[in-house]
C-alpha positions as CSV (number, residue, x, y, z in Angstrom):
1,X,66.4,98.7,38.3
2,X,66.7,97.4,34.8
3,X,70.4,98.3,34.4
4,X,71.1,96.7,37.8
5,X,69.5,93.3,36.7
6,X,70.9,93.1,33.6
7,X,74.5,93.8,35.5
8,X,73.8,90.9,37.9
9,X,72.9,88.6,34.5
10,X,75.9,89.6,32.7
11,X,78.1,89.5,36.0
12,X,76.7,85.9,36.8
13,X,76.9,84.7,32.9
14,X,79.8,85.3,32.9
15,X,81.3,83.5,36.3
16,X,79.5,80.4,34.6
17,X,81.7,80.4,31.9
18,X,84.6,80.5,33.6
19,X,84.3,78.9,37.5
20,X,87.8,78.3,37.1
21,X,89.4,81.9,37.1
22,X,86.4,82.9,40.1
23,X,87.8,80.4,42.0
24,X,91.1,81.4,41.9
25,X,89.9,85.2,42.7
26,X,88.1,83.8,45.4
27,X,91.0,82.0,47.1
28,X,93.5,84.8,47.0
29,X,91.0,87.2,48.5
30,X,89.7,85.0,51.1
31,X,93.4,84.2,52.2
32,X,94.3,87.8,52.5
33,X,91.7,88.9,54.2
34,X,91.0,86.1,57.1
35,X,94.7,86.5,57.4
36,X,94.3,90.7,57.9
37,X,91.2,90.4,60.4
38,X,92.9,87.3,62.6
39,X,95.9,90.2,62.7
40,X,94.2,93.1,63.2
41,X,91.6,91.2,66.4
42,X,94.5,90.1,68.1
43,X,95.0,93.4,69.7
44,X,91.5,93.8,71.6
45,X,90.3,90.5,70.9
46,X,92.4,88.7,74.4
47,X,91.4,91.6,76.9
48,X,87.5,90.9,75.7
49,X,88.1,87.2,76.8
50,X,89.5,87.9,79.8
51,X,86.5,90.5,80.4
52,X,84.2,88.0,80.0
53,X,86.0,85.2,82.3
54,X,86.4,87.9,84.8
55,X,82.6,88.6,85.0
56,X,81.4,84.5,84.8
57,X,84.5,83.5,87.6
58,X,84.1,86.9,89.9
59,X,87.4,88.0,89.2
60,X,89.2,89.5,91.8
61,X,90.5,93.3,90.8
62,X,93.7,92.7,93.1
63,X,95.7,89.6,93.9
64,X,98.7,90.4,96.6
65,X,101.0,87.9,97.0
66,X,103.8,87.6,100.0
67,X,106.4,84.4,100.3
68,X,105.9,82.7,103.3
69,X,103.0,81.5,105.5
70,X,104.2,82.9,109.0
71,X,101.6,84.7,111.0
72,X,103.1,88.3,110.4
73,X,102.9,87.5,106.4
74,X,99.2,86.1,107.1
75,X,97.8,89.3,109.2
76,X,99.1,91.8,107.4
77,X,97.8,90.3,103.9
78,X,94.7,90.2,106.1
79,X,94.2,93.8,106.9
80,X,93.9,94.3,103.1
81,X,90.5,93.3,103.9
82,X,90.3,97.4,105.5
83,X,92.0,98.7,103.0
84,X,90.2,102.0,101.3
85,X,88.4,101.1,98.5
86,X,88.2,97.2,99.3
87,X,84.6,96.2,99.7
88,X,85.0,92.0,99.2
89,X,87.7,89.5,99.6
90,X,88.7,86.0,99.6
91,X,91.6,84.3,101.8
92,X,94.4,84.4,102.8
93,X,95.3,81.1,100.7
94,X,98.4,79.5,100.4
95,X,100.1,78.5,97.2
96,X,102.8,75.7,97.3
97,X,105.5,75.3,94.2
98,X,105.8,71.5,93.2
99,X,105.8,69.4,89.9
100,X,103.2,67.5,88.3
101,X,103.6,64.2,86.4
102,X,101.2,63.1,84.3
103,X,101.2,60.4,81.7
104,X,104.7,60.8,81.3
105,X,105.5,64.2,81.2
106,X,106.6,66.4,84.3
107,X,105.6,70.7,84.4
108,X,106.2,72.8,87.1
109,X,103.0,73.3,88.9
110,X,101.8,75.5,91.7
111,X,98.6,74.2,94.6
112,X,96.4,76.8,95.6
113,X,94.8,75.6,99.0
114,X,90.9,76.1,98.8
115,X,87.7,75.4,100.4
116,X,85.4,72.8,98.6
117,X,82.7,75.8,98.7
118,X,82.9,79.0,96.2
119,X,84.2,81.6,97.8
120,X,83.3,85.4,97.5
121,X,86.1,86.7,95.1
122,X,87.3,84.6,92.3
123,X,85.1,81.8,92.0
124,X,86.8,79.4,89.3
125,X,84.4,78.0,86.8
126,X,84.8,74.4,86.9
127,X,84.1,73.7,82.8
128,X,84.6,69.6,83.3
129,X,84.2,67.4,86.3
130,X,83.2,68.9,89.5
131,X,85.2,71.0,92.1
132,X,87.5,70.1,94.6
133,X,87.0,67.3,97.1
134,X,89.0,65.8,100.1
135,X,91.2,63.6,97.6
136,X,90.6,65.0,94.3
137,X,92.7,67.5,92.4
138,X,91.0,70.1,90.0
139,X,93.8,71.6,87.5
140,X,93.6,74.7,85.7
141,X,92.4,74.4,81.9
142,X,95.3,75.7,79.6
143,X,97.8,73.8,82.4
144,X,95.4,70.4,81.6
145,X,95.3,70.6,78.0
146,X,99.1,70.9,78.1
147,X,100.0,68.0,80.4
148,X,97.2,66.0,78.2
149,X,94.8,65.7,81.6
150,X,91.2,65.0,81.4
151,X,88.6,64.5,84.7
152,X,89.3,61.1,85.1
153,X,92.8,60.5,84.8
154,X,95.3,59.8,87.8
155,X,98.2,62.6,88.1
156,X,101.2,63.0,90.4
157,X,101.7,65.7,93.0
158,X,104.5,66.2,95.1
159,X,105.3,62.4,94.6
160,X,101.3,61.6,95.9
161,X,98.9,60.2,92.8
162,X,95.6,61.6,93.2
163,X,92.3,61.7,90.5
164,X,91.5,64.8,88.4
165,X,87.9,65.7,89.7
166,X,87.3,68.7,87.5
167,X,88.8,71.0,85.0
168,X,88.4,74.6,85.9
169,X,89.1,78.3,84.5
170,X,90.1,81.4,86.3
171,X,90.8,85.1,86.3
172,X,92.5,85.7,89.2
173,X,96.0,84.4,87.4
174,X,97.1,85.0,83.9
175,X,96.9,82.2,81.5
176,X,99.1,79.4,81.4
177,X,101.7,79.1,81.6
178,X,102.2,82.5,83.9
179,X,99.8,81.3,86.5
180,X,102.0,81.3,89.3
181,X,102.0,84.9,89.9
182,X,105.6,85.2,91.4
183,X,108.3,82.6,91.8
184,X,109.3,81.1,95.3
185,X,111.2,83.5,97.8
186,X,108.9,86.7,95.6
187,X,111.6,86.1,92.9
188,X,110.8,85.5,89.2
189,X,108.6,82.6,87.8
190,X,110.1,79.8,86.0
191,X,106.5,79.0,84.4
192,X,103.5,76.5,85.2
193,X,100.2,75.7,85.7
194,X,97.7,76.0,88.3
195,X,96.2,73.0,90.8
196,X,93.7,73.2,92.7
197,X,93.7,71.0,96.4
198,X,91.0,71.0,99.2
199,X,93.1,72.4,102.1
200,X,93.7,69.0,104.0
201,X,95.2,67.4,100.9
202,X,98.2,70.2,100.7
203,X,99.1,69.3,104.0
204,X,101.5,67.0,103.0
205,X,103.1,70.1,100.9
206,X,103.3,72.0,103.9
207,X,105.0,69.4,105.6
208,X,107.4,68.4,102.9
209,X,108.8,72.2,103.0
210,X,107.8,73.2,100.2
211,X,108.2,76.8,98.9
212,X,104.7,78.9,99.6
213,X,103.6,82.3,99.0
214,X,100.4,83.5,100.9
215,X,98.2,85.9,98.8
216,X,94.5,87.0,99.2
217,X,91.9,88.3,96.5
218,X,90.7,91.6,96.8
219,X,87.3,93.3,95.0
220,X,87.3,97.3,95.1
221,X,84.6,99.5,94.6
222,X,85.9,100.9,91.7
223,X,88.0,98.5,89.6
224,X,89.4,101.6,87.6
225,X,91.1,102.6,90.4
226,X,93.0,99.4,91.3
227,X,96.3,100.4,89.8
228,X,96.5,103.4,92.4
229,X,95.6,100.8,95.5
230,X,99.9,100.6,96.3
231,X,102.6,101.4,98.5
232,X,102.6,105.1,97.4
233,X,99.3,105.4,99.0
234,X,99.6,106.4,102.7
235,X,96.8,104.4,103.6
236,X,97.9,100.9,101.8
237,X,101.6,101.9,103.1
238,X,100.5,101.7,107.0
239,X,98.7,98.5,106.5
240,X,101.0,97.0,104.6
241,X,104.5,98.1,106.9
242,X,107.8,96.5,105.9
243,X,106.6,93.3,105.0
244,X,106.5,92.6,101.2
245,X,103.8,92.1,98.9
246,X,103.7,91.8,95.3
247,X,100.1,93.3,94.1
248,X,98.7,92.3,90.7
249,X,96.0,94.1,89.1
250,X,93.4,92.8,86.6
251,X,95.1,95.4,84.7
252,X,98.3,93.6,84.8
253,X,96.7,89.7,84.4
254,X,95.5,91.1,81.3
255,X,97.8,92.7,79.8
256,X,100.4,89.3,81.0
257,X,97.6,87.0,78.7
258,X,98.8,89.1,76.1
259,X,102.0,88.2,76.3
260,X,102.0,85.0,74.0
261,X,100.8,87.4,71.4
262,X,104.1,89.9,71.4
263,X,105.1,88.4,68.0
264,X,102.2,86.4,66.8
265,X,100.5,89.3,66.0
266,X,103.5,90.7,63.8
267,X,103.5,87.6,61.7
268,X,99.5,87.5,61.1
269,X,99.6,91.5,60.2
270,X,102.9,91.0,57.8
271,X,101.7,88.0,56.6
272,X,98.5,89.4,55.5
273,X,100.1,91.9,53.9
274,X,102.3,89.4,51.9
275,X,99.4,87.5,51.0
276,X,97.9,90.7,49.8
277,X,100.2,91.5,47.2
278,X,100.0,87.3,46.1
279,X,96.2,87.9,46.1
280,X,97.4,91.0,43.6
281,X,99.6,89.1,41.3
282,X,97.0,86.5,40.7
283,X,93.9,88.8,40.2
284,X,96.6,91.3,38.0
285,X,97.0,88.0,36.0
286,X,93.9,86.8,35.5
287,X,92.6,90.4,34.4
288,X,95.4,90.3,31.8
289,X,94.4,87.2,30.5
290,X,91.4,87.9,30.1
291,X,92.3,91.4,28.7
292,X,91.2,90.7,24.8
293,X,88.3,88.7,25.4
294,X,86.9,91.7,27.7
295,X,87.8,94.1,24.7
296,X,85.6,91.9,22.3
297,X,83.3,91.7,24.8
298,X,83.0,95.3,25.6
299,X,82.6,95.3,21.5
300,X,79.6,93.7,21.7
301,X,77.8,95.8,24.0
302,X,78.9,98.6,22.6
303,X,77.7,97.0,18.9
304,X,74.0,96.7,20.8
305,X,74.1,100.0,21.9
306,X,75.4,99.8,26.0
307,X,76.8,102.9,26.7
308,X,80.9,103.6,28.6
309,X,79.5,103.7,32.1
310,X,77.3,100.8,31.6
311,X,79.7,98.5,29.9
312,X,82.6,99.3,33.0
313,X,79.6,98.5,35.2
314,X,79.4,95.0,33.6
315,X,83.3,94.3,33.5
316,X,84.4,95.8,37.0
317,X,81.2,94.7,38.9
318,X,81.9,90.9,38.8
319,X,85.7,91.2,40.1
320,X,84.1,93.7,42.8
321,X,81.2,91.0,43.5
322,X,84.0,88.4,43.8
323,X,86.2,90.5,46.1
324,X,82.9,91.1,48.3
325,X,82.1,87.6,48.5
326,X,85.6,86.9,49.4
327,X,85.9,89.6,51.8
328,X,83.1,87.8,54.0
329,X,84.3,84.4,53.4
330,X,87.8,85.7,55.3
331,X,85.7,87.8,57.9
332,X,83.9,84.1,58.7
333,X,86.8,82.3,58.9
334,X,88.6,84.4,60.8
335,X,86.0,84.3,63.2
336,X,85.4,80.9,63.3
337,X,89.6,80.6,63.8
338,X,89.8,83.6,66.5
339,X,89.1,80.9,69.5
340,X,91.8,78.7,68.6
341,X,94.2,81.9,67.9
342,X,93.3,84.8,70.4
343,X,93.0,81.5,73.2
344,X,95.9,79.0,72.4
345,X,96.2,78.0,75.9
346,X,92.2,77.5,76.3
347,X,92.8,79.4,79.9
348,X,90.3,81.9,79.1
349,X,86.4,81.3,78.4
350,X,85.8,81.9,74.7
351,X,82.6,82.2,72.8
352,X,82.0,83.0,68.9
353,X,83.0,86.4,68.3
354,X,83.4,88.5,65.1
355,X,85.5,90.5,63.9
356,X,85.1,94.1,65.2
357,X,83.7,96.7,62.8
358,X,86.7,98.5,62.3
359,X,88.4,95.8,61.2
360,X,85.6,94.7,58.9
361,X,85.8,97.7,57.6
362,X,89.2,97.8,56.6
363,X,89.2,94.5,55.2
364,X,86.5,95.5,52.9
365,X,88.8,98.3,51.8
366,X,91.8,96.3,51.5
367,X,89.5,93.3,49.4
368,X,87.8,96.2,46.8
369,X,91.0,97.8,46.4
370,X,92.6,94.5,45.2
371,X,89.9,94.0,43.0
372,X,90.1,98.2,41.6
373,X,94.2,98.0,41.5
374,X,94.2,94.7,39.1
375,X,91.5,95.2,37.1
376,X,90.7,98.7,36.3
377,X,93.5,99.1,33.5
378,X,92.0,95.9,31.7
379,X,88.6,97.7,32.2
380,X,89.7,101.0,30.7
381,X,91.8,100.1,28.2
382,X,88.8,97.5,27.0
383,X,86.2,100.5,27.1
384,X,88.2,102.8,24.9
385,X,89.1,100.1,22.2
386,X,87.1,100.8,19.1
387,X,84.4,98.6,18.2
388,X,85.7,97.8,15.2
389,X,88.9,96.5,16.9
390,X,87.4,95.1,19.7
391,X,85.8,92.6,17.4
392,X,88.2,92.1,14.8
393,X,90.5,91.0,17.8
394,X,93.6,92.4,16.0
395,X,96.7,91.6,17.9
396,X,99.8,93.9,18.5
397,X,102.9,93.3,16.0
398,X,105.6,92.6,17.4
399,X,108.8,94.5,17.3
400,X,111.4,93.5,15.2
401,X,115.2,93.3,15.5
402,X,117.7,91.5,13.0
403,X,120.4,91.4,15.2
404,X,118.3,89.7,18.1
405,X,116.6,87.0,15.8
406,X,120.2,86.0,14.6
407,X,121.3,85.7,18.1
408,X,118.3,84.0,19.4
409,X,118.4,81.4,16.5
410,X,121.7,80.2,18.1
411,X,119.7,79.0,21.4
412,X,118.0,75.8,22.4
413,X,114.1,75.7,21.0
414,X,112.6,75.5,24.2
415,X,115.2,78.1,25.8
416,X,113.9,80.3,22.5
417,X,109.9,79.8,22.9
418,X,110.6,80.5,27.0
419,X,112.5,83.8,26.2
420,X,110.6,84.9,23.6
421,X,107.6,84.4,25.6
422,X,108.9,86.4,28.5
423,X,109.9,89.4,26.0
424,X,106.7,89.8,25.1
425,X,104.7,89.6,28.5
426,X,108.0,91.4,30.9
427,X,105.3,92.3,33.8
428,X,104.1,88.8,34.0
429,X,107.2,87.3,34.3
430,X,108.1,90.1,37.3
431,X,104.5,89.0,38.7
432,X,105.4,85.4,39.0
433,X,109.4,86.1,40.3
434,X,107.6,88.7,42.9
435,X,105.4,85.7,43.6
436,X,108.1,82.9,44.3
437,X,110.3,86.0,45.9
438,X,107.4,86.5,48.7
439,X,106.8,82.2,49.3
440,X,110.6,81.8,49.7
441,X,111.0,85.0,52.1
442,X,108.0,83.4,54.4
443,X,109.6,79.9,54.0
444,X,112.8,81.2,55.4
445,X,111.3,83.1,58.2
446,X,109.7,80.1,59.0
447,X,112.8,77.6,59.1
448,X,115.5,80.5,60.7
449,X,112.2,80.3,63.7
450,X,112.6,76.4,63.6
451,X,116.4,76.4,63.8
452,X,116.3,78.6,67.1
453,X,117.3,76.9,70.0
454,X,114.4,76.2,72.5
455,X,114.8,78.4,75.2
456,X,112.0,79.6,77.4
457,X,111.2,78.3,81.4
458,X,114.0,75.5,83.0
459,X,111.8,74.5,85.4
460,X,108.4,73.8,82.9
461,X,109.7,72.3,79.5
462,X,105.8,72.1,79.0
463,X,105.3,76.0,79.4
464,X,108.2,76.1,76.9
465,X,106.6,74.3,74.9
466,X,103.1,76.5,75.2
467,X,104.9,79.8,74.6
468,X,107.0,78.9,71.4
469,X,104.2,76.5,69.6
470,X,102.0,79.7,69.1
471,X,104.3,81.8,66.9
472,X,105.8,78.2,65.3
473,X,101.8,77.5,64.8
474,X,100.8,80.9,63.0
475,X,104.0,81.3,60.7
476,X,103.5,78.1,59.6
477,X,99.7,78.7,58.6
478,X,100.7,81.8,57.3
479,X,103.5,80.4,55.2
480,X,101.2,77.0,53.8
481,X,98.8,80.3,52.8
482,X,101.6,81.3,50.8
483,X,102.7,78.5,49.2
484,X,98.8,77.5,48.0
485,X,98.9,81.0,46.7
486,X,102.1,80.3,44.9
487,X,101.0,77.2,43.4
488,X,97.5,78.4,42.6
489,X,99.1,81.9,40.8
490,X,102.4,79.9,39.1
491,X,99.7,77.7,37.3
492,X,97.3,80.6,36.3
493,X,99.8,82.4,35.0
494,X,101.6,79.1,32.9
495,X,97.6,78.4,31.7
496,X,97.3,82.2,30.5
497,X,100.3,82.1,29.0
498,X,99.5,78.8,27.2
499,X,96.2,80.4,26.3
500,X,97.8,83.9,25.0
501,X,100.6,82.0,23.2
502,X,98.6,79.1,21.2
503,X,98.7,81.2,17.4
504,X,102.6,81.5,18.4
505,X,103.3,77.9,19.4
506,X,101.1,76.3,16.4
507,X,103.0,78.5,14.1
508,X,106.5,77.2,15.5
509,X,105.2,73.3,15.1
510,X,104.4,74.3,11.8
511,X,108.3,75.0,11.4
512,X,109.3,71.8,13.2
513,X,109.0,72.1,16.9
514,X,107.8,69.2,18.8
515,X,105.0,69.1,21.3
516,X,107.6,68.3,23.7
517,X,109.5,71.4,23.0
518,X,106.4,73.7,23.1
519,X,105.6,72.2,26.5
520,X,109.1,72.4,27.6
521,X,108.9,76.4,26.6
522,X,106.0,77.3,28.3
523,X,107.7,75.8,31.7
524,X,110.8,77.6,30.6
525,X,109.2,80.7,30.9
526,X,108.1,80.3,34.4
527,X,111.1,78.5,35.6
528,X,113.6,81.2,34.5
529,X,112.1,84.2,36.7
530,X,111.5,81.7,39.4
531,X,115.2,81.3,39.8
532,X,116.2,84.6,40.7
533,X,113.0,85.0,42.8
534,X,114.0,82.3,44.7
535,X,117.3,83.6,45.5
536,X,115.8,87.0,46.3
537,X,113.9,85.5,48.4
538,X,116.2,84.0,50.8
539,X,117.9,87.5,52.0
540,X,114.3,89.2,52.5
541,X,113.7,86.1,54.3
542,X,116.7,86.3,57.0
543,X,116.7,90.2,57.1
544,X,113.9,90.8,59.7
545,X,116.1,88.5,61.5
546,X,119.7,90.5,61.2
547,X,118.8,93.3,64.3
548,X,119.6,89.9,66.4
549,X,121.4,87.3,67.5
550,X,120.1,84.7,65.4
551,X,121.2,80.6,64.6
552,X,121.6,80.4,61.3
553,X,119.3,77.5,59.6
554,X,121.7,74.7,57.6
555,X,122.9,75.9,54.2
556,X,120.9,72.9,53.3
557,X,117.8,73.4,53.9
558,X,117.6,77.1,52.3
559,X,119.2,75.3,49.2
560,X,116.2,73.0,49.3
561,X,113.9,75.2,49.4
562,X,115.4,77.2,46.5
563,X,115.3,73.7,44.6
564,X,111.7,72.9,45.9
565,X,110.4,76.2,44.1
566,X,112.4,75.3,41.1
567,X,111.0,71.5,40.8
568,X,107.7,73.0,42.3
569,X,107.5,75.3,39.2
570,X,108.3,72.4,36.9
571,X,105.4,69.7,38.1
572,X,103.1,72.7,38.1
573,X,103.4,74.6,34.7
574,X,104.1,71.0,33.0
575,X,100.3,70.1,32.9
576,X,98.8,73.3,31.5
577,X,101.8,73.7,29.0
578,X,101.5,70.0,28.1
579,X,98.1,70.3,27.3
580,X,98.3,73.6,25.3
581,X,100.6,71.6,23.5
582,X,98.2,69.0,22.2
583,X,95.9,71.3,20.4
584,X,96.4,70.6,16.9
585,X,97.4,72.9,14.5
586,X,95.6,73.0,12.5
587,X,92.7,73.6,15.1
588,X,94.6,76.4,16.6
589,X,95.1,78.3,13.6
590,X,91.7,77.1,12.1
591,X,89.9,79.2,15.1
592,X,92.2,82.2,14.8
593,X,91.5,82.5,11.0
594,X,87.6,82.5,11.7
């Protein structure tokens, strides 16, 4: 118990001193990880919503749907109510296809008639307002929210105004906008939303000739078995004869709410990934940096008598504490974010969730494993250093080559300090090119996805709308991740540099090099891997894109975003460099000499 405490008290020291490089450990991990859960919860996380509207709305197992209203359609949706199996029903109902104007904007819409009391099977839950009433419309959720509808406000049906009463949810139809089930005639659906109208009030529908479908709701003894309840089944086939009916399954609505999720969920996994190996470069960096003072510190203990195991207890167990603490920041913000992503539409009912434990546990693994991967070669390499050199803090000569120093002399000082700079630390520089190479690849993906032509439902701009924003939404979290990340490990790794090279850039002021020239160095040695990382960038950026037909963005704007990571680089690494620069020198070398 003693060894443990004095861990914590070292560990906790320690992050006092510097809050700075925790917080920048923090960040990456938390990014990484909240990105990796919301990925990995898309896959179960929609069916458990549906689930749960299905139990609080009595969620019919089976909707069949016919086009038409005549009697033959009507009675032989009707004898479903005998089918084997069938043990509750509600309907026949009718369904009308119109449109729906509302403050401006027009969707394609479709009226379920219904009874002002709840019926047996699917029961919508009415989550504003009040249900329907001769004269009052109640409109489906996700379909509101789109058209910008509250209870209150005045819409447009068919050409007739009429008040929103309520605001309801439902499982007997997928989630906007695929809540028309089929399109008019039993052909495919263009897209809408779903209104709901006391029977009297769709009169005027039927009247108008409208297009209708008739369909019923259906509850089985056995919801499991729903997807065998068809036209391959003697006993459906003789009830159901040659007229035609389109059967959905719960199965199916679920699996349909999925849907807007076919390539968000690519993104979030990818893009956790990505911002994983950012998270990687900027703990690799800080470790580095921190490399000698670790080595004297591992001096010390070992100078008081702390033995190997106990000392890599001290220096691994505060990045592993860090990665922990991160690891359940991103668990809790991806729970608190999995409404908004696994419900975009707000069809569904939705209530605080978290993340499953498999996919806790794998972020766990994924956050430790960052921490192990970055820091244990700092760790080692800091236990097996002599005392005597870990507290004499003796630094590596450097190589030297005549022919190099007379070609090198020829150059521009700050070109000089940035190469020189770059020889000496190669991995960093590859760190921070990888780094700019990852943010440009997501920025590209994200403006070839803005430079696709909208195409989607003709007759519902607004479901359009609904099924492109969710990809357009994540990719451009994902890639704003990035770019914090970008900016957060471009200026860690200028400040360590700035830090590492002081000794070096007090000794070339002491042969004549301005402070403006040392500050202009240390940004020269970020900007000049940032240029061919930038222009790596672009290509890993369009090729998940090249399997397709795909618009090309403007030439433009990937030119500006090579030049925004270029000027980007610049603004960030001139701060820390210009105030390394002001140290003076005789400071610098004063502290080195003691």
């Amino acid at each position: 118990m003693g060894r443990i405490l004095l861990v914590l008290r070292l560990v906790l020291a320690d992050v006092r001193r510097h809050p700075g490089q925790a917080g920048t450990l923090l960040i990456a991990i938390t990014a990484a990880t909240a990105t990796l859960a919301l990925g990995l919860s898309l896959s179960g996380g929609t069916e458990a919503l549906y689930r749960q509207t299905r139990d609080a709305t009595a969620g019919p197992d089976m909707v069949a749907l016919s086009p038409g209203a005549d009697r033959k359609t009507v009675t032989t949706l009707k004898s479903l109510e005998r089918a084997p199996g069938v043990i509750a029903h509600s309907g026949p109902y009718r369904q009308y296809y119109t449109k729906l104007t509302a403050h401006g904007s027009t969707g394609a819409a479709v009226v379920h008639a219904t009874g002002t009391a709840p019926a047996r099977v699917d029961r919508p839950l009415v989550t504003s307002g009040t249900w329907v009433r001769p004269g009052g419309a109640v409109l489906e959720r996700g379909f509101a929210g789109a058209m910008g509808v509250e209870v209150g406000d005045r819409v447009t049906i068919a050409g007739r105004p009429m008040p929103v009463v309520g605001i309801a949810v439902t499982a007997a139809r997928a989630v906007y906008p695929w809540g028309l089930g089929i399109g008019p005639g039993g052909g495919p659906s263009d897209g809408g939303g779903v209104v709901w109208l006391a029977e009297p009030d769709t009169r005027a529908l039927a009247a108008s000739d409208a297009p209708v479908t008739s369909f019923i709701n259906l509850k089985l003894r056995d919801p499991a078995t729903v997807e065998e309840a068809n036209r391959h089944d003697p006993a459906w086939a003789s009830l159901l004869g040659d007229t035609w009916v389109s059967t959905r399954s719960w199965q199916d609505i679920a699996r349909q709410d999925f849907v807007i999720f076919r390539d968000t969920q690519p993104i979030l996994v990818v893009g956790s990934w990505l911002l994983g190996f950012l998270a990687i470069g900027g703990v690799a960096t800080l470790a580095a940096g921190r490399a000698v003072k670790q080595a004297r510190r591992a001096g010390l203990l070992k100078a008081v008598g702390a033995t190997p195991g106990l000392i890599a207890a001290v220096l691994l167990a505060e990045y592993l504490t860090l990665a922990l603490l991160a690891n359940a920041l991103g668990l809790t913000i991806a729970r608190l974010a999995a409404p908004a992503v696994l419900n975009p539409s707000a069809s569904l009912l939705s209530a605080p969730a978290g993340p499953s434990g498999d996919t806790v546990f794998f972020t766990t693994v994924v956050a430790v494993a960052v921490a192990l991967l970055t820091t244990c070669g700092p760790t080692v390499r800091a236990v097996r250093t002599a005392t005597v050199t870990a507290l004499a803090g003796t630094a590596r000569r450097p190589r030297r080559r005549p022919w190099l120093n007379g070609l090198s002399a020829l150059l521009p000082i700050p070109l000089l300090l940035g190469l020189r700079l770059i020889a000496r630390r190669p991995g960093r520089a590859f760190l921070h090119g990888c780094n700019i190479a990852i943010t440009l690849m997501v920025a590209t993906a994200l403006l070839i996805m803005y430079a696709q032509p909208v195409e989607g439902y003709p007759g519902s701009p607004m479901a359009t709308a609904a099924r492109i924003a969710q990809e357009r939404h994540i990719l451009l979290a994902v890639t704003v991740t990035a770019l914090v990340l970008a900016l957060v490990n471009t200026a860690t790794i200028t400040w360590t540099t700035a830090l590492e090279a002081r000794p070096t850039m007090a000794v070339a002021r002491t042969l004549g090099a301005t402070p403006g020239q040392i500050t202009a160095g240390l940004s020269t040695a970020q900007l000049l891997p940032t240029l061919p990382g930038a222009l790596a960038g672009i290509p890993l950026g369009i090729l998940p894109f090249s399997a397709g037909e795909v618009t090309a963005p403007p030439a433009w704007w990937l030119l500006a975003a090579v030049l925004a990571s270029l000027l980007a680089t610049a603004a960030l690494t001139a701060l820390p460099a210009r105030l390394a620069a002001r140290r003076t020198v005789a400071r610098t070398l004063g502290a080195e000499a003691s």
